[in-house]
ZAMARGU-4260 file (C-alpha; in steps of 0.2 Angstrom, whole numbers, plus 5000, padded with zeros to 4 digits):
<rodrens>
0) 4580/4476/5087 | 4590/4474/5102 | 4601/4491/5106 | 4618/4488/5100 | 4627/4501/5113
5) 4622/4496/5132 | 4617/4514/5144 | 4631/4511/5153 | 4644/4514/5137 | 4636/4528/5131
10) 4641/4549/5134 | 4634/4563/5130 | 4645/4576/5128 | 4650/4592/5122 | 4668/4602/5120
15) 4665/4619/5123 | 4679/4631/5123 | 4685/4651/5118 | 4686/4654/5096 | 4700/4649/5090
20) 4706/4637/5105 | 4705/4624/5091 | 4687/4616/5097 | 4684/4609/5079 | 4700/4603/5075
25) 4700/4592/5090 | 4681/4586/5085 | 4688/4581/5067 | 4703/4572/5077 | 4691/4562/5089
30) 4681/4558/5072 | 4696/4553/5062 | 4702/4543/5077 | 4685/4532/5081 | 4684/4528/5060
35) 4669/4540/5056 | 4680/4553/5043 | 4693/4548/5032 | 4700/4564/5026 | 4704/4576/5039
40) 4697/4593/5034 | 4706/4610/5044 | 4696/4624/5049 | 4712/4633/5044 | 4706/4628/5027
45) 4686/4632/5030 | 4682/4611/5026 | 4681/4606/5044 | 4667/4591/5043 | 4657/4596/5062
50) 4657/4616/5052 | 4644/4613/5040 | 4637/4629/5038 | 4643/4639/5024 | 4647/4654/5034
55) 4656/4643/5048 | 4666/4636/5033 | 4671/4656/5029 | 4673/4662/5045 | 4680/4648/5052
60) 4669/4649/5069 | 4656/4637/5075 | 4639/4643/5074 | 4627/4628/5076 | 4626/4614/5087
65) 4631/4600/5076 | 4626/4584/5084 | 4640/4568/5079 | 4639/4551/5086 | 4656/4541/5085
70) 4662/4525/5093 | 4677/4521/5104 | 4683/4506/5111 | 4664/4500/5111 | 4658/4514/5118
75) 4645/4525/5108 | 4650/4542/5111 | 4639/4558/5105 | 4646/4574/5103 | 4637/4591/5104
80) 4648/4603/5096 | 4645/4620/5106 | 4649/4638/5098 | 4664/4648/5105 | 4658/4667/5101
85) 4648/4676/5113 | 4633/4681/5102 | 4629/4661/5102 | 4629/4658/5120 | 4612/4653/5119
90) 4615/4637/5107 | 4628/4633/5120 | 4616/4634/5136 | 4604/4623/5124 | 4618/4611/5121
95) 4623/4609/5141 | 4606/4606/5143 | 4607/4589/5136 | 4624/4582/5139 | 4630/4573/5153
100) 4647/4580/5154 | 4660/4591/5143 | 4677/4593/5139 | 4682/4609/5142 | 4696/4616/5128
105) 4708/4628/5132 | 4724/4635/5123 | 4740/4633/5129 | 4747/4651/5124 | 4732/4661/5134
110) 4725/4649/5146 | 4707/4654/5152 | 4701/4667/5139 | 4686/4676/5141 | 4672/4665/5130
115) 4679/4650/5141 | 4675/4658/5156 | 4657/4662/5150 | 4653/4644/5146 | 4663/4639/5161
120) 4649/4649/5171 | 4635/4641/5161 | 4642/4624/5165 | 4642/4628/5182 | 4623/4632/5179
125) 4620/4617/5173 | 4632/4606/5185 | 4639/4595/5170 | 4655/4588/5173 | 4670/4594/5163
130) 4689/4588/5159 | 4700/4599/5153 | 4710/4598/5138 | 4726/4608/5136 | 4727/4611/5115
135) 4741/4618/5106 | 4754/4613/5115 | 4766/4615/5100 | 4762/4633/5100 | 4774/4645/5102
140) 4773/4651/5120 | 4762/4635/5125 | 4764/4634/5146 | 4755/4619/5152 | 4756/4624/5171
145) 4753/4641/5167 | 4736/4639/5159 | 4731/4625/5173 | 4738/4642/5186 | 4722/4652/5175
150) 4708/4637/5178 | 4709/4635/5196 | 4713/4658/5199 | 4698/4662/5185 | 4686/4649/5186
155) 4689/4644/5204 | 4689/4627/5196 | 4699/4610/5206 | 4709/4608/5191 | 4720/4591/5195
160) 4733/4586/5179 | 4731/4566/5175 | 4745/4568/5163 | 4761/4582/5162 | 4770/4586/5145
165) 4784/4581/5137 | 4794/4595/5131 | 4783/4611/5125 | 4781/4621/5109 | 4791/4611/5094
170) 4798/4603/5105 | 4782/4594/5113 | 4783/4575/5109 | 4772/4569/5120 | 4764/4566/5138
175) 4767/4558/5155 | 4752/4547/5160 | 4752/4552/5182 | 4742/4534/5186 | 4752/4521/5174
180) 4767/4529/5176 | 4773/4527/5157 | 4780/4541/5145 | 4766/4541/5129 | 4778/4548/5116
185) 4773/4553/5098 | 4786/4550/5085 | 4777/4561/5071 | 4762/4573/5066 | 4752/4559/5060
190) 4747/4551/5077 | 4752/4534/5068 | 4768/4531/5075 | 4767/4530/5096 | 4778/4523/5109
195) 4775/4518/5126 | 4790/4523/5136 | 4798/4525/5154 | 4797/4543/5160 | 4813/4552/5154
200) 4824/4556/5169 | 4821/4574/5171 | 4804/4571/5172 | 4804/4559/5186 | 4802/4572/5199
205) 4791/4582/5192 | 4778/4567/5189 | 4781/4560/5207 | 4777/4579/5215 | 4759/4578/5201
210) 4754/4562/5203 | 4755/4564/5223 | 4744/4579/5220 | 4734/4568/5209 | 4731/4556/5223
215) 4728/4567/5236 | 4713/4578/5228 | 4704/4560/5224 | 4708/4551/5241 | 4694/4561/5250
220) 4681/4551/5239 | 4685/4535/5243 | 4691/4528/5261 | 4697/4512/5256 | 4711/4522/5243
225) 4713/4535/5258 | 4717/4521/5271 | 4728/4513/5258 | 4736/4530/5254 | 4740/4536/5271
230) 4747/4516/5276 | 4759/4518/5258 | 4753/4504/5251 | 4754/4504/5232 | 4738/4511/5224
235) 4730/4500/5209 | 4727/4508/5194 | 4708/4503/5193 | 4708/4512/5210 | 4714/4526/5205
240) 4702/4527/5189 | 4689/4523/5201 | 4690/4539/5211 | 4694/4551/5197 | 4677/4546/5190
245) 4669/4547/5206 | 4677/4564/5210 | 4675/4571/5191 | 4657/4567/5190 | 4652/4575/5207
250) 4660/4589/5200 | 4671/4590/5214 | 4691/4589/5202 | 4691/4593/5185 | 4704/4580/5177
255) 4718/4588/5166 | 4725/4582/5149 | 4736/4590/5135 | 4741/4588/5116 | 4740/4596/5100
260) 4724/4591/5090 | 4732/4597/5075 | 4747/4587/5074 | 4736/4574/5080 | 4745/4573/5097
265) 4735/4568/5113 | 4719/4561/5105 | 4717/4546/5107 | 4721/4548/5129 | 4706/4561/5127
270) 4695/4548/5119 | 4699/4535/5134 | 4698/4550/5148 | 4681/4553/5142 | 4676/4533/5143
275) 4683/4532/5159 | 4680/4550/5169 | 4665/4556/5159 | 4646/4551/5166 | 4634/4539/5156
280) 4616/4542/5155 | 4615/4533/5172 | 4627/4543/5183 | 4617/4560/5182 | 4601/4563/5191
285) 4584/4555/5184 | 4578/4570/5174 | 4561/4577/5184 | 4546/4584/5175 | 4529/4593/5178
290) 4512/4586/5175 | 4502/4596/5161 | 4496/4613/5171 | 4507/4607/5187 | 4517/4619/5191
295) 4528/4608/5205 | 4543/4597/5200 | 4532/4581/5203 | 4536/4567/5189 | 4554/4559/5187
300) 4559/4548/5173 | 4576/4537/5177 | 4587/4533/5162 | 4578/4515/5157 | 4573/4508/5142
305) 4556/4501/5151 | 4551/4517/5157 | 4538/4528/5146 | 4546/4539/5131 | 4550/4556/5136
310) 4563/4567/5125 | 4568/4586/5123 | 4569/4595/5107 | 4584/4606/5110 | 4588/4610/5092
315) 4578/4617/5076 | 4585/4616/5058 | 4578/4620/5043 | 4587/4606/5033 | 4590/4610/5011
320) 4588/4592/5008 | 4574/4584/5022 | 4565/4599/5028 | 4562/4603/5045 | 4574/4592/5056
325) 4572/4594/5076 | 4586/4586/5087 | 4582/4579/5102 | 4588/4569/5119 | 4581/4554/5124
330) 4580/4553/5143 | 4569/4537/5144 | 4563/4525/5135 | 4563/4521/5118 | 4552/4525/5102
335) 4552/4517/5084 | 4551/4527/5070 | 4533/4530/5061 | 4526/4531/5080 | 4515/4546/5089
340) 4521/4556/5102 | 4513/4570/5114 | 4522/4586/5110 | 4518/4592/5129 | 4523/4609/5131
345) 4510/4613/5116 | 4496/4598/5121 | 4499/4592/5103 | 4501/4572/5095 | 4515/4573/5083
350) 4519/4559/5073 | 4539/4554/5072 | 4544/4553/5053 | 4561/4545/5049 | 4574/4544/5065
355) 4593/4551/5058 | 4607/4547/5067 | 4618/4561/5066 | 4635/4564/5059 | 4640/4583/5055
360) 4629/4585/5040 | 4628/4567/5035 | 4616/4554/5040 | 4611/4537/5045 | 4592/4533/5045
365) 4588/4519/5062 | 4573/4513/5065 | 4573/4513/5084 | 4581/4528/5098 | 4584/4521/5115
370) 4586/4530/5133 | 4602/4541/5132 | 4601/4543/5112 | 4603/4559/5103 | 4594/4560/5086
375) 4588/4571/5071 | 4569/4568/5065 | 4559/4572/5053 | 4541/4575/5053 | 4538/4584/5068
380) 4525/4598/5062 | 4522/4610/5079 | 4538/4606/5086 | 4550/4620/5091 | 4565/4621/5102
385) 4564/4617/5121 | 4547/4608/5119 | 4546/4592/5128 | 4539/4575/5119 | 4533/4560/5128
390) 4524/4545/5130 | 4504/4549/5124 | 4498/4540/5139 | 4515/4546/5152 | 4513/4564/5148
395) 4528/4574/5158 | 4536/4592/5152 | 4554/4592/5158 | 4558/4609/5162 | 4556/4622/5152
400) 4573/4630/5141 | 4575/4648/5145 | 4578/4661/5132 | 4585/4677/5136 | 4576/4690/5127
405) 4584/4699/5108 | 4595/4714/5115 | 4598/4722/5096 | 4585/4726/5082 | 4586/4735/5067
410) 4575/4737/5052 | 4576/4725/5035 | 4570/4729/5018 | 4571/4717/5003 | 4582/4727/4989
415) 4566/4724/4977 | 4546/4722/4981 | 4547/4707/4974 | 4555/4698/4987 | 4543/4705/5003
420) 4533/4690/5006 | 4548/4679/5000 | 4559/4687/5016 | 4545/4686/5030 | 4543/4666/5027
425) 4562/4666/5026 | 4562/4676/5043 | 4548/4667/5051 | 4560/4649/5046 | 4576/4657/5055
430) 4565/4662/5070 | 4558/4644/5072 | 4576/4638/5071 | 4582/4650/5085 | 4573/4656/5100
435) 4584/4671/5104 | 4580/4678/5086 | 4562/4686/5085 | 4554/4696/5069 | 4540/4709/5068
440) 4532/4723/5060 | 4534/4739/5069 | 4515/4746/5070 | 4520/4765/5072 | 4534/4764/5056
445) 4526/4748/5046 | 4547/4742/5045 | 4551/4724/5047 | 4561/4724/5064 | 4574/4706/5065
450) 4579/4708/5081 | 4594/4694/5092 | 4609/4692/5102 | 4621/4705/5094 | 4628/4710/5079
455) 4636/4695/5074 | 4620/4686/5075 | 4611/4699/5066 | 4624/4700/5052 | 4625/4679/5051
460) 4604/4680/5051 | 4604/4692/5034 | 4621/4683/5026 | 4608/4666/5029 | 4594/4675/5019
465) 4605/4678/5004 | 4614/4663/5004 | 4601/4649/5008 | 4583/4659/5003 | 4593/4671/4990
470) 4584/4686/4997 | 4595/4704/4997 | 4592/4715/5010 | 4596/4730/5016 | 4597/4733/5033
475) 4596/4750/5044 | 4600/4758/5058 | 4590/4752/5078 | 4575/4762/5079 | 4568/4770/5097
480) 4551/4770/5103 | 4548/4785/5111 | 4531/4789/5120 | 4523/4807/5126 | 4515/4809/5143
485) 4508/4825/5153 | 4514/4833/5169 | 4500/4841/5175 | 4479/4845/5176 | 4471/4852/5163
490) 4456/4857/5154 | 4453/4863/5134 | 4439/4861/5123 | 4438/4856/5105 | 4424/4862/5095
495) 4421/4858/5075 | 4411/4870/5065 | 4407/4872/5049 | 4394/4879/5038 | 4397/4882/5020
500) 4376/4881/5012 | 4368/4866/5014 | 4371/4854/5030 | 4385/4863/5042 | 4395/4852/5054
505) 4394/4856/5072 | 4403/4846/5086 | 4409/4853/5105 | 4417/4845/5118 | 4426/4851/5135
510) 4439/4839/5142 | 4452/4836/5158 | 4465/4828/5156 | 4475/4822/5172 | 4492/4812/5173
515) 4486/4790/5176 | 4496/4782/5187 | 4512/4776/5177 | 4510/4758/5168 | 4490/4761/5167
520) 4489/4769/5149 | 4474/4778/5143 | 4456/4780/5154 | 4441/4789/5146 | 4428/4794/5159
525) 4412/4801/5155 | 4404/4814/5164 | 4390/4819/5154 | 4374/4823/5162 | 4358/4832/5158
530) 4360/4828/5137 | 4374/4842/5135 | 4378/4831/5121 | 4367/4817/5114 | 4372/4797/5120
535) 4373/4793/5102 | 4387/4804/5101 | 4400/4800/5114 | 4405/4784/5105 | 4412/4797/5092
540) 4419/4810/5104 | 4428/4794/5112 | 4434/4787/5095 | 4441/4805/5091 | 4453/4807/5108
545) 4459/4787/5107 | 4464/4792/5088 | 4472/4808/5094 | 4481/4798/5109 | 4489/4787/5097
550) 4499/4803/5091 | 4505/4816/5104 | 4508/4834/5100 | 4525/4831/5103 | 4533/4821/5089
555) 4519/4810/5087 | 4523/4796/5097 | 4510/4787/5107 | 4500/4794/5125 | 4504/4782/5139
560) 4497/4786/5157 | 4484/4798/5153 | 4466/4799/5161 | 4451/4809/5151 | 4436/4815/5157
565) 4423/4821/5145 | 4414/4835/5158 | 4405/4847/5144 | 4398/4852/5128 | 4385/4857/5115
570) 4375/4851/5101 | 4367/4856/5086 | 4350/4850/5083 | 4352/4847/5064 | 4371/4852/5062
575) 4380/4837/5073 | 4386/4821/5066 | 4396/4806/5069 | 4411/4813/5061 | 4410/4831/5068
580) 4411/4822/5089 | 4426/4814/5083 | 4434/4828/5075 | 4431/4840/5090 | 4436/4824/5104
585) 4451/4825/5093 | 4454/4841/5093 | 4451/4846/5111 | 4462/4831/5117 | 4477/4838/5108
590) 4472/4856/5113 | 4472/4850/5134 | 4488/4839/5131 | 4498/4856/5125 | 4492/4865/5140
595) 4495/4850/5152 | 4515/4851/5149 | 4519/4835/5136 | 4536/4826/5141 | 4544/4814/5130
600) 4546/4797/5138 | 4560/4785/5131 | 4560/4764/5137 | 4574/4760/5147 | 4580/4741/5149
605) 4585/4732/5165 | 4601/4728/5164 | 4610/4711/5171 | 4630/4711/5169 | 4643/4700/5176
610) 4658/4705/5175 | 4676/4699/5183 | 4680/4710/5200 | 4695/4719/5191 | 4684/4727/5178
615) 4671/4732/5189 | 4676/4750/5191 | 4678/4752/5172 | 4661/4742/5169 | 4650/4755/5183
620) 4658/4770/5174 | 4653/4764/5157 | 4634/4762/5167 | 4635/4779/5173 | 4640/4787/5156
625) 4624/4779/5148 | 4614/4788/5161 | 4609/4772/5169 | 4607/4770/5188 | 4616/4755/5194
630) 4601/4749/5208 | 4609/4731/5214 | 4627/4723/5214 | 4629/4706/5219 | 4649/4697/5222
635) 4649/4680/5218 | 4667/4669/5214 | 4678/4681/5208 | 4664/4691/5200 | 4652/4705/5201
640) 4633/4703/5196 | 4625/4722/5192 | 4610/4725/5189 | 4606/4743/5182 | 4592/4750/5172
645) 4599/4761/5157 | 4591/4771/5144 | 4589/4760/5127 | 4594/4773/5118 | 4612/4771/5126
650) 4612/4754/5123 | 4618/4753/5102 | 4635/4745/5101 | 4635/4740/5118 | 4641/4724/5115
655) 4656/4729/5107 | 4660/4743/5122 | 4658/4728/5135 | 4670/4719/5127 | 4683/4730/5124
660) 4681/4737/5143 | 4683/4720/5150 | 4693/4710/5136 | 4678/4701/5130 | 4675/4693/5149
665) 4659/4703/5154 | 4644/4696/5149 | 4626/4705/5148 | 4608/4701/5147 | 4594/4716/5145
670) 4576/4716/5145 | 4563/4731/5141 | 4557/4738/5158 | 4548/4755/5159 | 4547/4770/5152
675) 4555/4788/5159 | 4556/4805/5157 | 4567/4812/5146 | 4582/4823/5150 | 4577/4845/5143
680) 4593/4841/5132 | 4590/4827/5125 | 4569/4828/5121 | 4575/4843/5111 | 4588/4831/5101
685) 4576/4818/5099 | 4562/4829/5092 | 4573/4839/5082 | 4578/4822/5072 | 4560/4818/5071
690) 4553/4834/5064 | 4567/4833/5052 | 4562/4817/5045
</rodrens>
């Protein structure tokens, strides 16, 4: 079958905004508008259609990227629907890295608020081409041009306005379009009732000074309009649509709209701005790949229906009524449903079930995806997020997603035994869904850790296990892994004796212990010579200082960095044993470590904050008060990149602290880097809790 959408009138975008700058109001809108809903649904009343996960519904934020595909004016246009709240940063990066461009939502009361500026930054990463949309306008204290004054000081963006408001707040009835000219006016909340009209005359002005702005910011991409331009001859409107696209998708202006989504105001000029100003498939850069086991940038695919099959999984989902259902981004060619694929990034053939064309939580099954299609299917067995698929005979892995690493654990316990295995397969489906949230058993406590982005995303992780796997847990405090280490040279012995009628036990061993060069964890030497204790034997004395190194005298916690030398000893003829060599290795290990002077070691992370240049003070203190040692800072567009290697102990409820510091617009990542002594005062705190225990 013949694709029914040409390359050309297809987008792939996403609206990414701050919570609560009414992101899925304006997604119901665009669905409502392009005939794919019927009913509108509110997130102010928890039935939003793109919120389809129960806790969405309750909390009224978007969690996961729900993928829609809706058409406009012959255009098929498929929307990723991004999460506004900081712990889901993640599902957003995942998300820009498989649309072409985004609109970019903002609320007319507070302008640039600080989730927008994170997204804004990870946009940037990406290099996808945004418009801007000014919501709420009927808002009390909406300010259009106060809110563009915060795009352009906050993200340093070239935000040009393609249209100006008519009247603000309750009195907002509508726009100015700056290239036709013509008032658009709304004469209810419906969006069914709208007239075209002439500018009002107090806005004449105001429109002439904008759209002169207007022209002048696109002018520099295209000579023939400048020439035009500069000579005042009169420009064209397809001129002027032509270099707003040109200038929007080399990321060069970042056209500005406004409305009010909820009184359905605005809409329907958003839908046509993202036909006319947003990239198709085959405006962006052929995607490039590596060969299996390359590690250079060597294959490209071009958006092409006749080039092979290649595609990105970029979302997991365990689905109640299909099973496991994998998104993915066609970047070239096309596949019919039933076919086999390579899962690259695993060396794997997977075979494609059924092919779902997405809409929120509905779905339409097709039989064909073409270049520039974003789908759901079915049957994918070894697929997990970020892997590439292709062509069996074209292999390519398009570059690889990166995760950061979980920067909050805490233990989990079923209420009841009962439900122990029935949680870990629950656990082990949430982590295949989500790469930023990992599960494991602590070895030294025999707790189930879950572990993830903050505790939002923690709390949403153990709400998911009761609501869709109906397993109640209880969840505890972040648990430390502390490690013990020596300080010094020194020697003990450890000797094992017993007679008691029959068979004694007799084991001896002499030992030195020295400090190992840090990160090189535990060395046994054996000096023996001459037989001072049988060969048959040192297996045993070995076995008994590994146990013993695996609990330090301390708290016992784990030996790291610690060299033994077996110098010395003395056997008994008919006395020794197995069991006596490990007893004594044991003992004499722990005797040495007490005279070598044990220290606790705590982990510290590596630390990577970005936070805006006015909170940078605040921010460094915060580092300092942690006892972490601030060792790079970095100032890039208006912010300040630290990178600071703190004490995990320090970090609990960091997140939260962050936030409140720097108004929710710092951002963090954190890594496990080494471990360090610690502090006289503290090692006593520390060991006085565990002893206690």
């Amino acid at each position: 079958m013949p694709r029914k959408y040409q390359l050309k009138d297809t987008r792939n975008i996403g609206i990414m905004a701050h919570i609560d700058a009414g992101k899925t109001t304006t997604t119901e809108r665009i669905l409502y508008y392009t005939g794919k809903i019927h009913k509108i649904g509110d997130t102010h009343d928890g039935n939003a259609q793109m919120d389809w996960m129960q806790q969405e519904q309750e909390r009224g934020i978007t969690i996961t990227s729900a993928a829609t595909t809706c058409i406009w004016k012959n255009h098929r246009i498929n929307i990723i629907d991004t999460p506004g709240h900081v712990d889901f940063t993640v599902e957003v990066e995942r998300s820009l890295r498989v649309l072409d461009g985004s609109v970019a939502l903002f609320d007319a009361k507070s302008g640039v608020e600080p989730q927008s500026e994170t997204v804004w930054r990870q946009a940037d990463k990406y290099g996808v081409p945004r418009i801007c949309f000014i919501n709420k306008m009927d808002a009390t204290g909406a300010d259009y041009f106060e809110s563009i004054k915060t795009i352009r000081e906050r993200l340093k963006a070239n935000a040009v306005p393609i249209e100006i408001p008519i009247g603000a707040e309750d009195k907002f009835i509508g726009v100015v379009d700056l290239i036709t000219m013509k008032a658009t006016v709304y004469n209810n909340d419906l969006g069914t009732d709208i007239t075209e009209e002439e500018i009002p005359d107090e806005l004449k002005d105001l429109a002439e000074e904008y759209r002169t702005n207007l022209i002048e910011n696109i002018a520099d991409f295209d000579e023939g309009l400048m020439e035009k331009y500069l000579e005042g001859e009169e420009l064209t409107i397809e001129e002027i649509e032509r270099a707003i696209r040109k200038a929007t998708i080399a990321n060069e202006i970042n056209p500005v709209l406004c409305g009010s989504a909820y009184k359905n105001k605005g809409v329907q000029p958003l839908l046509d701005a993202i036909l006319k100003y947003m990239p198709s498939p085959l405006d962006v850069p052929p995607i490039k790949g590596f060969l299996p086991g390359s590690d250079e940038e060597t294959e490209v695919r071009h958006a092409d229906d006749d080039e092979p099959f290649s595609a990105l999984a970029f979302k997991i989902v365990a689905d109640p009524f299909v099973g496991k259902l994998a998104y993915f981004r066609v970047y070239s060619g096309k596949l019919d449903a039933g076919s086999y694929v390579l899962n690259t990034t695993k060396n794997k053939r997977e075979r494609l079930g059924r092919i779902l064309m997405m809409h929120a939580n509905k779905r339409e099954e097709i039989d064909t995806v073409y270049t520039g299609d974003i789908a759901g299917t079915v049957g994918l067995k070894d697929t997990t997020t970020g892997d590439s698929l292709s062509d069996m005979d074209h292999p390519i892995i398009l570059e690889n997603m990166e995760f950061p690493e979980p920067v909050i654990s805490v233990a989990i316990e079923p209420k009841t035994k009962a439900s122990q295995e029935k949680m870990s397969i629950a656990l082990g489906k949430l982590a295949e869904e989500d790469p930023t949230f990992k599960t494991y058993t602590n070895e030294e406590t025999g707790q189930t850790i879950i572990a993830g982005m903050g505790e939002l995303h923690l709390e949403i992780i153990v709400d998911r296990l009761l609501r869709e796997f109906k397993v109640e847990a209880n969840v505890g405090n972040p648990q430390v892994s502390y490690r013990e280490s020596i300080s010094k040279d020194a020697e003990a012995e450890g000797k094992y004796v017993r007679q008691s009628g029959g068979r004694g036990q007799y084991g001896h061993c002499k030992l030195r212990v020295s400090p190992n060069e840090p990160g090189k964890g535990f060395e046994f030497i054996n000096s023996i010579v001459g037989g001072a204790i049988p060969k048959e034997y040192i297996g045993s004395v070995q076995a008994g200082i590994e146990e013993a190194v695996n609990s330090g005298p301390l708290g016992g916690f784990p030996i790291l960095d610690i060299k033994v030398e077996l110098y010395d000893g003395s056997y008994h003829e008919v006395d020794s044993s197995e069991m006596a060599f490990k007893i004594a290795g044991s003992m004499g290990l722990r005797n040495a470590v007490l005279k070598a002077d044990p220290v606790l070691l705590e982990p510290y992370v590596s630390v990577e904050i970005t936070t805006p240049d006015e909170y940078l003070g605040d921010v460094m203190g915060d580092v300092s008060s942690r006892r972490g040692n601030i060792k790079g800072m970095n100032p890039k567009n208006g912010v300040h990149i630290l990178d600071a290697f703190i004490p995990l102990s320090e970090m609990f409820g960091y997140a939260t602290d962050l936030r409140s510091n720097t108004q929710g617009r710092a951002t963090y990542s954190m890594q496990f880097d080494h471990y360090d002594k610690v502090p006289a005062s503290i090692q006593e705190k520390v060991l006085g809790e565990r002893n206690a225990e």
